[in-house]
C-alpha positions as CSV (number, residue, x, y, z in Angstrom):
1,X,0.0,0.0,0.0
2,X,1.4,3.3,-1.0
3,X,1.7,6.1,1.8
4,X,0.0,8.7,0.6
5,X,-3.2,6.1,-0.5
6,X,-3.0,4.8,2.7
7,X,-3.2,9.2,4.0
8,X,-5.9,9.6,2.0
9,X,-7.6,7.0,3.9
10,X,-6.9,8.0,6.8
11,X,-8.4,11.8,6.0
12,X,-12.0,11.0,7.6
13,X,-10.7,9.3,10.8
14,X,-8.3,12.0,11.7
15,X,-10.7,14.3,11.7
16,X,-12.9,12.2,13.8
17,X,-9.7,11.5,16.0
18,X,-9.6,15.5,16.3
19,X,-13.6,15.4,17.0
20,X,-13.1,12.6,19.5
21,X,-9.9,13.6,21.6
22,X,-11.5,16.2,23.6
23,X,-13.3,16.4,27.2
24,X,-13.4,12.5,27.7
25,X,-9.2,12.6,27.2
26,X,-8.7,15.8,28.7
27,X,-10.7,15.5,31.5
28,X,-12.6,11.9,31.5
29,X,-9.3,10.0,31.3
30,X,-6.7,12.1,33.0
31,X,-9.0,12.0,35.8
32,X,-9.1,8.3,35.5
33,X,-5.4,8.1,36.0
34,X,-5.8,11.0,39.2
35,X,-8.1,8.6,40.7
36,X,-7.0,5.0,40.5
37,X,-3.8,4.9,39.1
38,X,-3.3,2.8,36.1
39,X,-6.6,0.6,37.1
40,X,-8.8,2.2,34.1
41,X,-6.3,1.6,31.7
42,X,-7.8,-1.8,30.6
43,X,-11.6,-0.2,31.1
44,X,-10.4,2.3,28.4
45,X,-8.6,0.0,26.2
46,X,-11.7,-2.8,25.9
47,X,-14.5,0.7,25.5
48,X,-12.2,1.5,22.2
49,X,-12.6,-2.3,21.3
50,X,-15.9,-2.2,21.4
51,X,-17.0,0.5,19.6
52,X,-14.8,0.7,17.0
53,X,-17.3,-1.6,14.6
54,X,-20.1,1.3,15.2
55,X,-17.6,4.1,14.4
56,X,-16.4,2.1,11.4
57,X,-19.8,1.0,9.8
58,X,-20.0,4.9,8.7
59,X,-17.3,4.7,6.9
60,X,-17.7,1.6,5.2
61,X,-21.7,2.8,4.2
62,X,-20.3,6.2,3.2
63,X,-17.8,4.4,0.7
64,X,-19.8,1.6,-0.6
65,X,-23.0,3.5,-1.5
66,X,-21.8,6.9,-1.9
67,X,-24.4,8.0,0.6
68,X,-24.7,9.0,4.1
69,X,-25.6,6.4,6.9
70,X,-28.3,8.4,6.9
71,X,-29.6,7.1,3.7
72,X,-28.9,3.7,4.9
73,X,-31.1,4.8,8.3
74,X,-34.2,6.1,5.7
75,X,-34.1,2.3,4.2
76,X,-34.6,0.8,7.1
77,X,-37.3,3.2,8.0
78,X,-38.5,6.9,8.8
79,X,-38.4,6.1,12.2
80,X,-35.0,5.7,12.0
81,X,-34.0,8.8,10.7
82,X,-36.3,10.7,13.0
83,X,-35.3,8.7,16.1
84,X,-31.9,9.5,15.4
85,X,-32.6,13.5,14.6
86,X,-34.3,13.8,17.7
87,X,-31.7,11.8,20.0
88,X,-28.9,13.0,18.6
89,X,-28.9,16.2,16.9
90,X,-31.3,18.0,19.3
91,X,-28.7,17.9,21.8
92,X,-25.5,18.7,19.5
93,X,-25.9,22.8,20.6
94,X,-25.6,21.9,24.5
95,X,-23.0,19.5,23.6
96,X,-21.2,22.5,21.9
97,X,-21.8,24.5,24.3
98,X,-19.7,22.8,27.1
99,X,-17.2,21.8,24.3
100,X,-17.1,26.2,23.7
101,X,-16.9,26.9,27.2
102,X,-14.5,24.2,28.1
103,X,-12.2,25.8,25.7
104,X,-12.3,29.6,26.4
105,X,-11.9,28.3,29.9
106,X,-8.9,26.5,29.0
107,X,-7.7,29.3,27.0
108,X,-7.5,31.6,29.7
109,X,-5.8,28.8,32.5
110,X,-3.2,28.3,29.7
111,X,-2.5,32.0,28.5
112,X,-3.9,33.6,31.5
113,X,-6.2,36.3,29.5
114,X,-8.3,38.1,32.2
115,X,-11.5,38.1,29.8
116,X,-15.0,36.7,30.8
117,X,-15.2,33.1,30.0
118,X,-18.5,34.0,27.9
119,X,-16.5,36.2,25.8
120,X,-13.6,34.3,25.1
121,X,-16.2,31.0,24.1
122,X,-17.6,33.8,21.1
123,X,-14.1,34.3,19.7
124,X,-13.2,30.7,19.8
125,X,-16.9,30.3,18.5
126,X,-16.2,32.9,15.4
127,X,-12.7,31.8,14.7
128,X,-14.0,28.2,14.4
129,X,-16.8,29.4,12.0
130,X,-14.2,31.7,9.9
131,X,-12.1,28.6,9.3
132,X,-15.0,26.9,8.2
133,X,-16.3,29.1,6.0
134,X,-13.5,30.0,4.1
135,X,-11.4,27.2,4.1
136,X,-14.0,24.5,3.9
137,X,-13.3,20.4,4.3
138,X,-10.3,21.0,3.1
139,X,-8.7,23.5,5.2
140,X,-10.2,21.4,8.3
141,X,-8.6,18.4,6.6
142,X,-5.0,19.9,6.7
143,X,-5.9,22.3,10.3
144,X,-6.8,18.9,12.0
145,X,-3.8,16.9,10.7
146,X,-1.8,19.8,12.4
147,X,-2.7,20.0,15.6
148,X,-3.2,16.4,15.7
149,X,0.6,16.1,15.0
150,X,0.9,18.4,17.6
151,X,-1.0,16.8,20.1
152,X,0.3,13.9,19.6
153,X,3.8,15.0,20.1
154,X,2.8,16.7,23.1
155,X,1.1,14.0,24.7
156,X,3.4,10.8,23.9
157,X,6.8,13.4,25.6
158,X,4.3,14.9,28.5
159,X,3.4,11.0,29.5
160,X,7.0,9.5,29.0
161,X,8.4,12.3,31.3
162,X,5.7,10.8,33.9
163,X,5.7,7.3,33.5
164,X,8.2,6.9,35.9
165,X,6.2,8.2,38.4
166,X,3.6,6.3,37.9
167,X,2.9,3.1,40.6
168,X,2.6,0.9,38.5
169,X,1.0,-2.5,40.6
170,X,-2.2,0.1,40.3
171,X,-2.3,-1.4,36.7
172,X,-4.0,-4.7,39.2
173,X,-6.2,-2.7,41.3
174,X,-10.2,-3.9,41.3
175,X,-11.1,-2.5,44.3
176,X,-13.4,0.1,43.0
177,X,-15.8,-2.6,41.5
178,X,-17.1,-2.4,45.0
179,X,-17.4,1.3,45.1
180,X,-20.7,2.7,44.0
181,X,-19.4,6.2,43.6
182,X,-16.6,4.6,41.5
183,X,-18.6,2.5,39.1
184,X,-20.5,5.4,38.5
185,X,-17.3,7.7,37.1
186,X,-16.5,4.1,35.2
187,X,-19.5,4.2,33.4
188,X,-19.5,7.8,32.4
189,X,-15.9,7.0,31.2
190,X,-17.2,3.9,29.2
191,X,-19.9,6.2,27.7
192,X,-18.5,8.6,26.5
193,X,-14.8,7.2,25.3
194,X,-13.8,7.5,22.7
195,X,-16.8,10.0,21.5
196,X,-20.7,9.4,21.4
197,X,-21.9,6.5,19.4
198,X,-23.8,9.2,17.0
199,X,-20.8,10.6,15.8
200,X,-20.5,7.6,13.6
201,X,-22.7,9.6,11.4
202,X,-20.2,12.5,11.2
203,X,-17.8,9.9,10.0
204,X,-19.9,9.0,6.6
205,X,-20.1,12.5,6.2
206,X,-16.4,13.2,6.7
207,X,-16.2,10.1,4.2
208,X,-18.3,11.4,1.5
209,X,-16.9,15.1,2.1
210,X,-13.1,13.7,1.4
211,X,-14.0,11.8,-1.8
212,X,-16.8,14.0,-3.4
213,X,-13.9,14.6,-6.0
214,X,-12.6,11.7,-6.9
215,X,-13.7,9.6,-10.2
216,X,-15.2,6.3,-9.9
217,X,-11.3,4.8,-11.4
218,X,-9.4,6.9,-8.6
219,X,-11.2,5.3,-5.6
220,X,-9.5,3.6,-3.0
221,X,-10.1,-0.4,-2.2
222,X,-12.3,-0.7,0.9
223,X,-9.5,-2.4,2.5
224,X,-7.3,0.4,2.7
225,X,-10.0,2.9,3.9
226,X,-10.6,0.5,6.9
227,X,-6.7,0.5,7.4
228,X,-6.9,4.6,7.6
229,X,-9.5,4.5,9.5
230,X,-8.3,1.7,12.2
231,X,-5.1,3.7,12.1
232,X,-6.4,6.8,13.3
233,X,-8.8,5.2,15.6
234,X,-6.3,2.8,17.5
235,X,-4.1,7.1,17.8
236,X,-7.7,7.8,19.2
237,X,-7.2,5.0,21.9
238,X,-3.6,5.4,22.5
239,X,-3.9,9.2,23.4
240,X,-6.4,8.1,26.2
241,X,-4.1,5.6,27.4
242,X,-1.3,8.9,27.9
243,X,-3.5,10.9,29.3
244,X,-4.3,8.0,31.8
245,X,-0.9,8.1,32.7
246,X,-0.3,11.7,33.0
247,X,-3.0,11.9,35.8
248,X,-0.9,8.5,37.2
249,X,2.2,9.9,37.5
250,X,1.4,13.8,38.0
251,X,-1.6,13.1,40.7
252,X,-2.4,9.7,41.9
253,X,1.3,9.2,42.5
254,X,1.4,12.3,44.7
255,X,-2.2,11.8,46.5
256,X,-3.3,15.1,44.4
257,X,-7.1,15.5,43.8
258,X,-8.2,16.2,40.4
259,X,-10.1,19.3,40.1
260,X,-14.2,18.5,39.3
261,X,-14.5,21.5,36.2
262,X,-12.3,20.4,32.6
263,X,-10.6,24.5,32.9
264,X,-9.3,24.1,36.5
265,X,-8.2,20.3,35.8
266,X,-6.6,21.5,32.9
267,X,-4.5,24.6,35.0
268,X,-4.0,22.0,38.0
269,X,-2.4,19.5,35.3
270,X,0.1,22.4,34.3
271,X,1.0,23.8,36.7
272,X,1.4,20.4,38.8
273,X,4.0,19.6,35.9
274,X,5.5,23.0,36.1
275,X,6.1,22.1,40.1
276,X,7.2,18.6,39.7
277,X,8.7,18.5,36.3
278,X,9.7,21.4,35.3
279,X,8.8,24.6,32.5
280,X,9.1,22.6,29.4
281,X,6.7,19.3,30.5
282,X,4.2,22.3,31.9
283,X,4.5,23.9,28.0
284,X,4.3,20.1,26.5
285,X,1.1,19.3,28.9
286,X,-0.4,23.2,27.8
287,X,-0.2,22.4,24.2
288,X,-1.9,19.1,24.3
289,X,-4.4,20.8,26.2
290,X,-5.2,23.7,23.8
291,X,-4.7,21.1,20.5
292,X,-7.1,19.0,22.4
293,X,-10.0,21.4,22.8
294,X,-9.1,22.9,19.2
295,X,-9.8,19.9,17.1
296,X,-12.7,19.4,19.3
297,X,-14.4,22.0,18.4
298,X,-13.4,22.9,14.5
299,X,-14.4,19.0,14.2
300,X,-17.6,19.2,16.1
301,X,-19.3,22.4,15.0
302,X,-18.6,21.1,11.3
303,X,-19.4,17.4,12.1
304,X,-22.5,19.1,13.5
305,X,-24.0,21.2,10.4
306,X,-23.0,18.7,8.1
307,X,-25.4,16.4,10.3
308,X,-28.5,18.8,10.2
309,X,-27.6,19.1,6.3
310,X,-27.9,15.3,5.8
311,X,-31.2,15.0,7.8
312,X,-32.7,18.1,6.1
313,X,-31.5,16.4,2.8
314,X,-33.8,13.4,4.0
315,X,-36.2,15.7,4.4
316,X,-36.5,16.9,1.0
317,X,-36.7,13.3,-0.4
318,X,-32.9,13.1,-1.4
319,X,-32.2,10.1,-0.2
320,X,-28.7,9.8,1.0
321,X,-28.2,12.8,-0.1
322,X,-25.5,15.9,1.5
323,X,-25.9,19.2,1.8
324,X,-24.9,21.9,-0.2
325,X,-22.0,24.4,0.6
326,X,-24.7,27.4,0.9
327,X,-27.2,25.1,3.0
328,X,-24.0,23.7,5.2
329,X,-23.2,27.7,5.8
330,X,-27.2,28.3,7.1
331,X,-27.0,25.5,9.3
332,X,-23.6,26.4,10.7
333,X,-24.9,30.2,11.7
334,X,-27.6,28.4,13.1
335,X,-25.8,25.9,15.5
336,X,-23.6,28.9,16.5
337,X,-26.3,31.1,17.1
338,X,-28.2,28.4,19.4
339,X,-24.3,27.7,21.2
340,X,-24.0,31.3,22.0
341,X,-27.9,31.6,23.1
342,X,-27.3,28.5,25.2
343,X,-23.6,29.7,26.8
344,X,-25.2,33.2,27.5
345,X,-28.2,31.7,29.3
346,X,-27.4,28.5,31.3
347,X,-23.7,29.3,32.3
348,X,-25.0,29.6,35.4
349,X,-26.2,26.0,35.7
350,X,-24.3,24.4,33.1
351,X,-23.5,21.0,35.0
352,X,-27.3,20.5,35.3
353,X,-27.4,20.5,31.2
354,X,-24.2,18.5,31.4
355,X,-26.0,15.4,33.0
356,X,-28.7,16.0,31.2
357,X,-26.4,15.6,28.5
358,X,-24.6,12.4,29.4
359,X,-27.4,10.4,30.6
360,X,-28.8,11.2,26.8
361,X,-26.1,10.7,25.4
362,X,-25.7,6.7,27.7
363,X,-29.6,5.6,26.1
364,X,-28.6,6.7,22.6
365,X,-25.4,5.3,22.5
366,X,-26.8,1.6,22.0
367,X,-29.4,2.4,19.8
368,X,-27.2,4.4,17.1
369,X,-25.0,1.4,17.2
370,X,-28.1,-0.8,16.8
371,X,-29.0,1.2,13.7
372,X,-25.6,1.2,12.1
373,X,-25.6,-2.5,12.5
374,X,-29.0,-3.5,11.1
375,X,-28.0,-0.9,8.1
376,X,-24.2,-3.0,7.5
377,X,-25.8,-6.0,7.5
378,X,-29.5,-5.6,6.4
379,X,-29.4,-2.5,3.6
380,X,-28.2,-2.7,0.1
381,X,-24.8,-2.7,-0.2
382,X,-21.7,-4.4,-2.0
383,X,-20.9,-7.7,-0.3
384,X,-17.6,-7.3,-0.2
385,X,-18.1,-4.5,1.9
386,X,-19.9,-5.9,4.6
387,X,-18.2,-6.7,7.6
388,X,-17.2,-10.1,9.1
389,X,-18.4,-12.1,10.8
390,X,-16.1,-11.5,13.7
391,X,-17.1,-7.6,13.5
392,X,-20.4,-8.2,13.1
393,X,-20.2,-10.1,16.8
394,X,-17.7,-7.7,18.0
395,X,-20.7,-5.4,16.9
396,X,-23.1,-6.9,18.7
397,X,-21.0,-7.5,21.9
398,X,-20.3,-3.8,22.2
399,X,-24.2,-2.9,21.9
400,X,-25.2,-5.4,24.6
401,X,-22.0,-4.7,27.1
402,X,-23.1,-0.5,26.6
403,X,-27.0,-1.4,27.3
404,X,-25.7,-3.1,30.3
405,X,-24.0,0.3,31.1
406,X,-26.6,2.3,30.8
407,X,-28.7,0.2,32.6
408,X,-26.0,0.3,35.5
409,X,-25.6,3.9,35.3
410,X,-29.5,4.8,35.8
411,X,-29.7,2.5,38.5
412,X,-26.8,3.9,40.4
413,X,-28.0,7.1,39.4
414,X,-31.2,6.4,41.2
415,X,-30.3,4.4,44.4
């Protein structure tokens, strides 16, 4: 396989990577490490296992049919394509929201500008939507790859300069499967690691986005879009296994509680490393923190409009069917109005939304995955790309283990 076919492939899932590799690393899995040591490290590893078949399954729709999973969700039925426009996208502005805040917050632990937080989340908001507007899929393409590069570099020199710190017979630790309280955090990890089942979608779109140039002679084999896509998926996985251990070694090793907000976890992290380790791991942990929230949120907000544009598309009877450039821009301004309107009015009691959030996000999970099952296996589609039969039960494992999460977290939730 030639390197730059094998790039190419690997286009869509980078930018899901950048999507992905925000607040649950950050925040979800350095707290992890803070807390228990090295003891999640497995809990994140087998979550990554077990979605990657839903995460993939948009991909391999997108480049089979030349449609959206969306498409594939209007052949199964209506209900499906309203069931997932309600669950899913109804909650995508509160979602970017937290993901706007979360950034301007960090923004000002890292560079320490004295601006209000609401202010700062409106300039990330508008330079987001600039670099959208003007540079398109492509300039996100090459944007992403960037500061994915960077993060990467960041976070792979930030955790080796920790490891040794780390206690490493925590790797052995069960004790909190007794713990209530722990299980809980657990489950909220599981759920929302690597990303939110329904960003799956965004991946078909990011799919059909990346080859809506390419002749029918120029098209890559599915075999090495799967190996793009695993390839940026397993980086997904291994930057939440760093991030693990730079909350092992910065925190848990030294008995330090992790802050509870994603801004003030992000400072402690810094300046922890600026304390223990020095100026240059503090700068290394502070750009893996900004590149973090950064692909985030260019990632989400387009992921995000694109998703509105494919439903509306549906809407209109074209089947499959993407949005166009001008309809992408309405639905852009519109998400970013709503995420300003949203950040201006419930800053207040943001965590409230939050949960709200998450225990959405924990019911719909299994569902979407559901859906993008049936559609692999059930809709009309080349045989040859239709997965295994090992992925197909890898599939199916992953939607009955997160059921059983959900389940747990609602009764825990409750008791």
């Amino acid at each position: 396989m030639k390197f730059s076919d094998w790039q190419r492939a690997a286009g869509p899932g980078l930018v899901f990577s950048g999507s992905a590799i925000g607040v649950s690393h950050l925040v979800q899995s350095t707290r992890a490490g803070a807390m228990f040591g090295l003891a999640l490290v497995l809990v994140i590893v087998l979550i990554n296992f077990l979605k990657y078949p839903a995460f993939r399954f948009g991909m391999d729709y997108a480049h089979a049919t030349r449609k959206t999973i969306i498409g594939g969700y209007r052949e199964l039925g209506v209900w499906a394509v309203i069931l997932y426009a309600v669950t899913s996208l109804t909650i995508a502005p509160i979602g970017l929201a937290a993901v706007s805040a979360t950034t301007a917050a960090i923004l000002a632990a890292v560079t320490g500008l004295d601006l209000p937080i609401l202010l700062l989340a409106v300039m990330a908001i508008g330079a987001t939507l600039m670099l959208l507007m003007i540079g398109g899929y492509g300039w996100l393409d090459r944007v992403n790859k960037l500061l994915i590069a960077f993060l990467t570099v960041a976070t792979i020199a930030a955790s080796a300069i920790a490891l040794p710190r780390v206690q490493l017979p925590s790797l052995t630790n069960f004790e909190w499967m007794a713990d209530p309280l722990a299980l809980m955090f657990v489950v909220a990890l599981a759920g929302f690691m690597p990303s939110p089942i329904g960003q799956s979608v965004q991946v078909s779109l990011w799919t059909l986005k990346s080859q809506e140039k390419e002749e029918e002679r120029d098209r890559l084999p599915v075999k090495t879009m799967r190996s793009g896509f695993l390839g940026s998926y397993l980086l997904t996985g291994f930057l939440a296994v760093c991030f693990c251990v730079m909350g092992a070694g910065v925190m848990h090793s030294g008995n330090v509680a992790p802050e509870s907000g994603a801004a003030d976890l992000a400072a402690q992290i810094i300046n922890l490393y600026r304390e223990t380790l020095g100026p240059i791991p503090a700068y290394l942990a502070a750009i893996a923190a900004l590149c973090v929230m950064a692909t985030t949120m260019i990632a989400s907000f387009d992921g995000a409009a694109r998703g509105f544009g494919a439903v509306h598309q549906e809407y209109l009877g074209n089947v499959g069917g993407r949005a166009s450039e001008r309809s992408y821009a309405v639905f852009l301004g519109l998400i970013a109005a709503l995420t300003v309107l949203i950040l201006a009015s419930m800053m207040q009691s943001f965590s409230v939304f939050i949960d709200l959030v998450t225990s959405i996000y924990f019911v719909v999970g299994p569902v979407i995955a559901l859906l993008n099952h049936l559609v692999i296996t059930r809709c009309d589609m080349p045989d040859d790309a239709r997965p295994s039969r090992a992925i197909r039960l890898l599939s199916l494992s992953g939607i009955v283990i997160m059921s059983a999460m959900a389940i747990v977290f609602f009764v825990l939730k409750s008791s």
